[in-house]
C-alpha positions in Angstrom: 137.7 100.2 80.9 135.7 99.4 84.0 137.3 99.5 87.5 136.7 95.5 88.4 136.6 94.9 91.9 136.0 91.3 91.6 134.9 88.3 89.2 133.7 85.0 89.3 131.8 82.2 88.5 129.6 79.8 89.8 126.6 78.6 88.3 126.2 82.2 86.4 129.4 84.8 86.0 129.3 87.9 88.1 131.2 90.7 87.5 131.4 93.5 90.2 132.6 97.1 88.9 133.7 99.7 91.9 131.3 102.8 91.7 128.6 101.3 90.0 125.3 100.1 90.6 124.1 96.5 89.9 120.7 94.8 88.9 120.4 91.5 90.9 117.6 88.8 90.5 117.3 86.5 92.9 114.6 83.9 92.3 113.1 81.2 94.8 114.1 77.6 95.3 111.8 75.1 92.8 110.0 78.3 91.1 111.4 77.0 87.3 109.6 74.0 85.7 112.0 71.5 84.6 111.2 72.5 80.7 113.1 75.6 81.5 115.7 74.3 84.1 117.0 72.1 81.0 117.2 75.8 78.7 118.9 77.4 81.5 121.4 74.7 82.0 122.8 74.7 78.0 123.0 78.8 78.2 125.2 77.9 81.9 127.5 75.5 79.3 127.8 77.8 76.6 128.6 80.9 79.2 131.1 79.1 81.0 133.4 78.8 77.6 132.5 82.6 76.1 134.5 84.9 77.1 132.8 87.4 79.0 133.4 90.7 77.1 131.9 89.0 74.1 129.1 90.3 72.2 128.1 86.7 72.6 127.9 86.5 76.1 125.6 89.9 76.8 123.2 87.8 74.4 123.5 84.9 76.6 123.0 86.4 79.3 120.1 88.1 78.2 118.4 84.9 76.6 118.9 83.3 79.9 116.9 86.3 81.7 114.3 85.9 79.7 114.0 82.0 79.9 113.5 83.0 83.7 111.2 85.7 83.4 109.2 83.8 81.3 108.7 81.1 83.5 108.7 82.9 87.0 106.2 85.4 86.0 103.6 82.4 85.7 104.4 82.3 89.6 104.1 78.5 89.9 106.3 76.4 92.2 107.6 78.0 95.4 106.0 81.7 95.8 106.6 82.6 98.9 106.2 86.5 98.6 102.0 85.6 97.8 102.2 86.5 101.3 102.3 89.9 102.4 104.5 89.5 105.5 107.2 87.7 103.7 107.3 91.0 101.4 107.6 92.7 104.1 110.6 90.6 105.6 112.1 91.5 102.2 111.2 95.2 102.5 112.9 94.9 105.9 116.2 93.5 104.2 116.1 96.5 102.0 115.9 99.1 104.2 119.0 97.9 107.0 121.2 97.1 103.8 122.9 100.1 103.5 124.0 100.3 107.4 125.1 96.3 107.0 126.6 96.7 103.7 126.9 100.3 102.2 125.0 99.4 99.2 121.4 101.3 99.1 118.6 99.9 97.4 116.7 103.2 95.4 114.4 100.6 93.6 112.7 96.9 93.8 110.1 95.0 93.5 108.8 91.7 95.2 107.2 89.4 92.8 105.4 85.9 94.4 108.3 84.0 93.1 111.4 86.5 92.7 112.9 90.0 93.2 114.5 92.5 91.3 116.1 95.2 92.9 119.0 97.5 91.8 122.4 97.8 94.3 123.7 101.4 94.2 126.9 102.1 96.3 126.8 104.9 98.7 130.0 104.1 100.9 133.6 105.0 99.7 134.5 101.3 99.4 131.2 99.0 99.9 131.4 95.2 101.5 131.4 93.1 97.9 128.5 92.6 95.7 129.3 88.7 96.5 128.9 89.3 100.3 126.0 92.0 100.2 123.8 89.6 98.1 124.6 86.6 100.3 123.8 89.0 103.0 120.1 89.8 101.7 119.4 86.0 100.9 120.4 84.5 104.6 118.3 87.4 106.0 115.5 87.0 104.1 115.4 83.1 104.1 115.8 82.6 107.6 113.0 85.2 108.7 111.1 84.2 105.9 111.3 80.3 106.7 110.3 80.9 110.4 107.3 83.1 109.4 105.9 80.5 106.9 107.0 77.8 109.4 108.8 76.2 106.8 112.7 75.1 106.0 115.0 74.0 103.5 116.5 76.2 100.7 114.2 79.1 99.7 117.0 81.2 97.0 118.4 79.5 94.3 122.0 79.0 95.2 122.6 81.8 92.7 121.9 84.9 91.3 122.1 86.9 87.9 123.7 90.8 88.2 124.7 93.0 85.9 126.8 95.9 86.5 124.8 99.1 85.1 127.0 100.6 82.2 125.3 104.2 81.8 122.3 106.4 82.5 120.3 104.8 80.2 120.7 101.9 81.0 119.1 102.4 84.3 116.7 104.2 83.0 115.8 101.4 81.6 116.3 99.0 84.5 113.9 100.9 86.7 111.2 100.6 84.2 111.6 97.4 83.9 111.7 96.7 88.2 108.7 98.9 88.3 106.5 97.4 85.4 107.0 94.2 86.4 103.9 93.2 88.2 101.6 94.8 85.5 103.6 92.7 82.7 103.2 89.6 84.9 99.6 90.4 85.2 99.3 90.8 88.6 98.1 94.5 88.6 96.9 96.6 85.9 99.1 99.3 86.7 102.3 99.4 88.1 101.2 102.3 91.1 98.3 99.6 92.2 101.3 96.8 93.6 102.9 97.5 96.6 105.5 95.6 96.8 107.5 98.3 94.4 109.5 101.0 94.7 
C-alpha cells in the first residue's frame, strides 16, 4: 500500500504518495473549446462519486487526459508558450524548484498551450505536491503576465497528477513528455523542439 501523504479534491482528485514522483499537467486558462469543456465536466461528475482505487476511476482519469490532449494539442485558445521567452520563464521555474520546494524536475516539456513535467522528490520530506504545483503556477503566471503585458488567470485553477506507480511506468511517462511536440505536430522529431528535456 502506498505511503499517502495527502489527498484531495477539487475540480480533479489528487493523490500525493511520499517517495514518489508525480506527472503533473497544467494547461492554460481558455485553451479547451467548449465541445470539450462539456466532456470534461461529466468525467469531473462521474470521478467525484468513484471511489478512487477503482479500476474505474484510472479509466476516468485517463479518458479525461485524453479529452485534453486532444484538444490542447490543436494549440487554439490561449498559447502563451508560442513565445520563446515565456518558455523560458517556465524553464526558469524548473530549474529554482528544487531549492524552493525539494522536488526536481529530471523531465518536461513546454507545449504552446500546456506543460508536462514529471515531480521527483530529492529532499527527505518535500514541501507538498499541493504547495509545490501552486508554487510553479504563481511563478510562472505572474512573470509570464508581465512579459506578455497581459493579466487575468493564465492556469486553469487545476491540475491533473498522477503519482508514478513503478519503473515502467515512467518509462513510459518520459516518452510520452518527450514525444509530445512531434505527436502534436509541431516538430518532426522530438530532438528538433527545445522546449524539452
Amino acid at each position: 500500500m502506498p505511503d499517502t501523504r495527502e489527498r484531495w479534491r477539487s475540480r480533479l482528485p489528487h493523490w500525493e504518495v511520499a517517495h514518489r514522483s508525480h506527472f503533473v499537467t497544467i494547461r492554460c486558462a481558455g485553451s479547451l473549446p467548449e465541445t470539450a469543456l462539456v466532456r470534461v465536466r461529466e468525467i469531473h461528475a462521474n470521478l467525484r462519486v468513484i471511489p478512487p482505487a477503482s479500476p474505474r476511476f484510472a479509466l476516468l482519469q485517463r479518458q479525461y487526459f485524453l479529452t485534453c490532449e486532444k484538444y490542447l494539442d490543436r494549440s487554439e485558445g490561449f498559447a502563451p508558450f508560442c513565445t520563446p521567452a515565456a518558455c523560458s520563464v517556465a524553464l526558469a521555474a524548473w530549474n529554482q524548484i528544487e531549492m524552493v520546494t525539494g522536488w526536481r524536475v529530471p523531465h518536461f516539456v513546454v507545449m504552446p498551450n500546456h506543460v508536462h513535467f514529471l515531480l521527483m522528490p530529492v529532499a527527505a520530506t518535500p514541501e507538498r505536491l499541493r504547495a509545490s504545483v501552486r508554487w510553479f503556477k504563481g511563478h510562472v503566471a505572474r512573470k509570464a503576465n508581465l512579459l506578455l503585458g497581459r493579466g487575468g488567470a493564465f492556469w486553469q485553477t487545476d491540475w491533473f497528477d498522477r503519482w508514478v506507480r513503478d519503473a515502467a511506468e515512467e518509462a513510459r511517462i518520459i516518452d510520452y513528455i518527450q514525444h509530445n511536440p512531434s505527436k502534436a505536430g509541431l516538430v518532426r522529431d522530438w530532438h528538433e523542439y527545445r522546449w524539452v528535456r
